[in-house]
N, C-alpha and C positions, 0 to 999 in steps of 0.2 A: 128540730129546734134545740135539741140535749147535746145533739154535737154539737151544734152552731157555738150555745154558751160555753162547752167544756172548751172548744177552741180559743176564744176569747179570755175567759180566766188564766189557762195556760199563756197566750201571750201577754197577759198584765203580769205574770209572774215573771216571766225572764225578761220583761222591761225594766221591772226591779230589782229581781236576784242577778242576775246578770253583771250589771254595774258593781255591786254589792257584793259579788263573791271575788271581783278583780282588785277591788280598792284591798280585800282581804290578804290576799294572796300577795301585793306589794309591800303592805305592812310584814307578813310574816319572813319575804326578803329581807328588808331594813333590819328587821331584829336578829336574824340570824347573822349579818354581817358585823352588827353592834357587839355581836359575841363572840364575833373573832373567827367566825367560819368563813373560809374562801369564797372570794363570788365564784359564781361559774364561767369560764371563761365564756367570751363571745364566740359564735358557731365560727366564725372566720379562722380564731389564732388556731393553730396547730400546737401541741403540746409535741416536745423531742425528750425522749428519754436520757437520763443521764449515765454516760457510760465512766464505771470506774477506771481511774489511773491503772494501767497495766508494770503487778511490780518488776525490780530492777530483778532480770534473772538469766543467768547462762545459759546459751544452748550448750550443752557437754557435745563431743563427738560421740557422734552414732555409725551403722555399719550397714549398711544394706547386703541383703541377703546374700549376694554373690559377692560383697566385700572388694566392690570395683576403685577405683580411682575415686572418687566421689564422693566416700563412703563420708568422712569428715567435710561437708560440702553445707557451708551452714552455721558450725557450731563457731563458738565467741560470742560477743558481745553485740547483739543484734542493735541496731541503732547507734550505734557508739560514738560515732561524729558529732551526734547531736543531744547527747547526753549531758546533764546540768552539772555544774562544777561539784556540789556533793556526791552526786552521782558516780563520779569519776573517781573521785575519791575513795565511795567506797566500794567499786569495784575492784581499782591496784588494792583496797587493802586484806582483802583474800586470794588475790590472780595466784596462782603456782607458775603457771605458764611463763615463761620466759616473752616469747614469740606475743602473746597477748596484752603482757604486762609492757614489751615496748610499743607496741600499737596504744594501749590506755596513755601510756608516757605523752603519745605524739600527739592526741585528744587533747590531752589538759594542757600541752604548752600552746597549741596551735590555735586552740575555741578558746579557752578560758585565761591563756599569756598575759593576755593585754589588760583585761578587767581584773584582773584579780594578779597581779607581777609577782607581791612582795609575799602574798601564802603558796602562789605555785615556787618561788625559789625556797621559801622556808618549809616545805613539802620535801623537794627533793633534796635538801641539803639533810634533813633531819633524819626522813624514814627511807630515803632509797641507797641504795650502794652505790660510791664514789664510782665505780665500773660503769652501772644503772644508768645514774641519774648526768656523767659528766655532754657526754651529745644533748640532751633537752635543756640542759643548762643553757648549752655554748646558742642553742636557738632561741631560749629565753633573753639571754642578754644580748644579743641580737637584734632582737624588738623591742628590747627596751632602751635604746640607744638615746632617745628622744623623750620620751614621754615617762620612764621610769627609771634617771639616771641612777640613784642608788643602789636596783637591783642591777643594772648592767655594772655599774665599778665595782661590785664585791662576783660579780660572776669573772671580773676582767681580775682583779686581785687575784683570786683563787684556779686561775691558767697559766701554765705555765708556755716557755716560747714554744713556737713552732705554730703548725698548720691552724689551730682553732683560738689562740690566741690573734695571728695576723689577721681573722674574720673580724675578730672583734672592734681591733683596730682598724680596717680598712670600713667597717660600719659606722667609727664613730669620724673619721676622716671625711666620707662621702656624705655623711646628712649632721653632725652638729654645727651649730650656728661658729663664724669665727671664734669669736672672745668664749666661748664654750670647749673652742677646739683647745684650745691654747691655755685654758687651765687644767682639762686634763692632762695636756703632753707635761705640763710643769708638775702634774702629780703622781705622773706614773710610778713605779715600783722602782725604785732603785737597785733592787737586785736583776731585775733586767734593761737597765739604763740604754748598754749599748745595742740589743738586742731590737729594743722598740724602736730609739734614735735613729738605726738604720733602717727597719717596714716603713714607720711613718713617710720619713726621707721620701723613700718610693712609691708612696704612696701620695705625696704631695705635686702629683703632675700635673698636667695639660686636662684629665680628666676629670680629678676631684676637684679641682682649683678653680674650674670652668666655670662654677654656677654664679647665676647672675649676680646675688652678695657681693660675691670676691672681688672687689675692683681694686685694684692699685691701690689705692687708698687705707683699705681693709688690710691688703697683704702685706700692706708696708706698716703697719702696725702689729699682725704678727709677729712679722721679722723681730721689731723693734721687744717683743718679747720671747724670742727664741732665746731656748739657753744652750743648745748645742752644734755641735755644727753642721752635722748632718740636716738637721731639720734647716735652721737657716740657709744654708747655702739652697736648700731647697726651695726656700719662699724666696731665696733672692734672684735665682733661677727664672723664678715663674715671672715677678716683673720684668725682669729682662727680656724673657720672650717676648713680649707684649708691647714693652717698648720695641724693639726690634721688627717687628711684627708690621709694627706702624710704619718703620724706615723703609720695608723693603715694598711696602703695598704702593706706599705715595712718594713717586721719586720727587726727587727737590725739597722732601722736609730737611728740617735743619738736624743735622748731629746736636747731638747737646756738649757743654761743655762740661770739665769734671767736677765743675762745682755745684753746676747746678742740679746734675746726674747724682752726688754721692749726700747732697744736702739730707740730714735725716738718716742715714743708712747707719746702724750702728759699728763703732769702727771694727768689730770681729771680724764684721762680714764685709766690709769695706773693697779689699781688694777684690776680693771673688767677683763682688759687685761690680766696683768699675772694671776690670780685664774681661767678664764674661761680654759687657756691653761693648765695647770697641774692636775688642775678637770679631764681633759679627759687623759692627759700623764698617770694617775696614772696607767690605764685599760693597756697601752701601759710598763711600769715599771712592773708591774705582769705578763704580757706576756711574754715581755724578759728577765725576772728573773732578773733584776735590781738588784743591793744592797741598803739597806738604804743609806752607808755614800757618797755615789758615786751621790744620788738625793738630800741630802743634801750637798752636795759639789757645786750643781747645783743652788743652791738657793731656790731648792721647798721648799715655803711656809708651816709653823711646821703644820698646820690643815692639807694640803693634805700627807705631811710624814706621821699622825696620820693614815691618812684615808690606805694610803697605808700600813703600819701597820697592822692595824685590815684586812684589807682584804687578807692579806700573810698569818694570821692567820690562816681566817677561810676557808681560798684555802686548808690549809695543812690538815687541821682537813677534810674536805672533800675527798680530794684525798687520803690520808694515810689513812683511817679510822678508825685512832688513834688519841685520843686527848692526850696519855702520848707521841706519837710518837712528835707531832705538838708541843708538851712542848719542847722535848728532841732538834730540832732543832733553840733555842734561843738564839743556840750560836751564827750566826750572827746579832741579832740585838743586835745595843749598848742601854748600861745603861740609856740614856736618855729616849728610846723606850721601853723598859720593859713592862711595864705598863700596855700598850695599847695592847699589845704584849697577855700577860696574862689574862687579864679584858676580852680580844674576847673569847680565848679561852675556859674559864671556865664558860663562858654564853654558849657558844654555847654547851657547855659538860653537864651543868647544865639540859638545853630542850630535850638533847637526852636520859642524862641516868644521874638523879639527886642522885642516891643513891648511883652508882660507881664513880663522881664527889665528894659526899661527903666522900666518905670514904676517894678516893684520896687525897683531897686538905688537909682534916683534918689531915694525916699526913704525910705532907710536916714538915719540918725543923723550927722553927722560923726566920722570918726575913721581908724583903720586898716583895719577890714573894709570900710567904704565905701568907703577909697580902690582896694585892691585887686582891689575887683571894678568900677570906675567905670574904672579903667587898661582890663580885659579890653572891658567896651562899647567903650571909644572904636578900643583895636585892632580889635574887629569891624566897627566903621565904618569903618575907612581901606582894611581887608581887601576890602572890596565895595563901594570907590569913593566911598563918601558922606567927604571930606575936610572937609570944614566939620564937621559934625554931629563927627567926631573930635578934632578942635581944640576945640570947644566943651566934650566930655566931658573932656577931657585940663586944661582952665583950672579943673574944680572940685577938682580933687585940691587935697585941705588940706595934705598934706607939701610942701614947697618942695622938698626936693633929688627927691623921686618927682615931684613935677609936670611940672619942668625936665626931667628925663630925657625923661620921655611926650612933651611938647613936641615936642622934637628930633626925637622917635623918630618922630611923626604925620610931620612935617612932612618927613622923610626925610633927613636931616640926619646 
């Protein structure tokens, strides 16, 4: 029965203490947090130790015992690619090393260039030697073409011509926006005016000119603010390919005529402009069978009419291969064109078959067409030493002041 009760007692106590020492036990948590003490974490989180910053520190070269190859395998600046811009800093500012110090060079322009332009150029202009510092320069302002125009024009001011200067320029040519290009060509250094004048020139091709920006429109606005002539002749160049480009792809477009082709050009560049454009029209006018009066109605310039001329010529004499056929068709060109006309033809007749040339020519009719292909025999003959037989040809010319001339001309005078 003593048990029975002592069992019974005992569970009325931890029916009571029980509850009673846990409601304890929560209170004494709460107040210990109130105090500023950490809770304990929950059994789940995982605590990670914190590991210190490893300082910034040289491997020196060392030597292994047999002093192989190897020996220095290691030492520099361990991590150095990915070292933070003070970091960099204050490693060049103890380096001795030459070899170390242009590796840290090649770190800070290469990682840190772009975010930080204007303290990596006043870095190496301050504390490194002009020897040192001028390659990470020439790479700084290189990347700063675009996005830190200030440091690139005082890296571009302070190079003189040659090899690392033209990077410079060939960087700001291939990626600044036009109206960006074109105020710095107008600001360059004038102590090397013609120097620049002529890279850029060359630098204004098919290549850099190609990007989608640049339309005709863009480059004609350039132009419209070139101040030299290299440069312009260069922008004028590049429209003209373009135009031309179009003539040779789509047969049957229209040649343009000179007014409407030179409207806007300014007049420096004016001729360059229009001759560069009808120099290549001409190959475009023989293709599509052009008329003379119709490319002279146009405005082409009388040298490239001339050239188109002589090459209608010596198309016909080719294709027919007939030079009395290539004669018989002159009745399209006019009286002005004659000449030119004639003069192709009986050269070109002359080298092929000089004996049927001359029987020909010699008896043609008297007059102007006779004279002017009787001129071309007799210069054939003085050409390859026969001087008589030139002088001879040269005495039938029926014009007096054309004969005079030939004369002279045979006789070397």
């Amino acid at each position: 029965m003593k048990k029975i009760r002592s069992r019974k007692v005992w569970a009325g106590i931890a029916v009571v203490e029980l509850p009673l020492m846990a409601v304890c036990l929560w209170l004494m948590g709460r107040n210990g947090q109130d105090a500023g003490m950490p809770p304990e974490p929950a059994p789940s989180v995982r605590r990670e130790a914190v590991r210190p910053v490893a300082p910034l520190v040289k491997v020196e070269p060392g030597r292994r015992p047999d002093g192989g190859p190897d020996a220095d395998e290691g030492a520099g600046w361990p991590g150095a690619d990915g070292m933070s811009f003070k970091d960099c800093l204050a490693a060049l500012a103890g380096e001795e090393d030459a070899k170390e110090r242009a590796r840290l060079l090649r770190v800070l322009v290469g990682t840190h260039g772009r975010a930080h332009a204007a303290e990596v150029y006043e870095y190496l202009v301050k504390h490194r030697p002009r020897s040192e510092a001028r390659e990470p320069l020439i790479r700084l302002g290189i990347m700063s073409v675009t996005d830190h125009e200030m440091v690139f024009r005082s890296v571009l001011h302070d190079t003189a011509p040659g090899g690392a200067r033209s990077s410079l320029l060939k960087a700001a040519v291939v990626s600044l926006p036009p109206e960006k290009l074109m105020e710095l060509i107008a600001g360059l250094d004038p102590r090397y005016g013609k120097e620049d004048d002529y890279r850029i020139a060359s630098l204004l091709g098919e290549d850099t000119l190609g990007r989608p920006e640049m339309t005709e429109e863009v480059l004609a606005g350039m132009l419209s603010k070139a101040e030299t002539r290299f440069v312009g002749q260069s922008l004028a160049g590049e429209i003209i390919r373009r135009k031309l480009k179009v003539l040779y792809k789509n047969p049957g477009t229209e040649i343009q005529d000179i007014g409407t082709l030179s409207a806007g050009i300014p007049a420096a560049f004016r001729d360059f402009y229009v001759n560069r454009y009808y120099e290549g029209a001409v190959i475009v006018a023989l293709r599509d069978k052009h008329r003379y009066e119709d490319l002279a109605a146009k405005g082409m310039p009388g040298e490239f009419l001339d050239t188109f001329v002589r090459k209608l010529a010596q198309r016909r004499c080719d294709s027919d291969g007939s030079h009395r056929g290539a004669m018989e068709k002159i009745t399209d060109i006019p009286e002005v064109a004659r000449p030119y006309y004639l003069k192709t033809i009986a050269s070109h007749w002359m080298t092929s078959d000089s004996i049927g040339a001359s029987r020909t020519i010699g008896g043609m009719p008297p007059g102007r067409d006779r004279d002017v292909m009787v001129a071309e025999v007799a210069r054939f003959s003085r050409n390859n030493g026969d001087a008589e037989s030139a002088m001879k040809w040269a005495s039938e010319i029926s014009d007096e002041a054309l004969r005079e001339r030939l004369v002279k001309e045979v006789a070397g005078e």
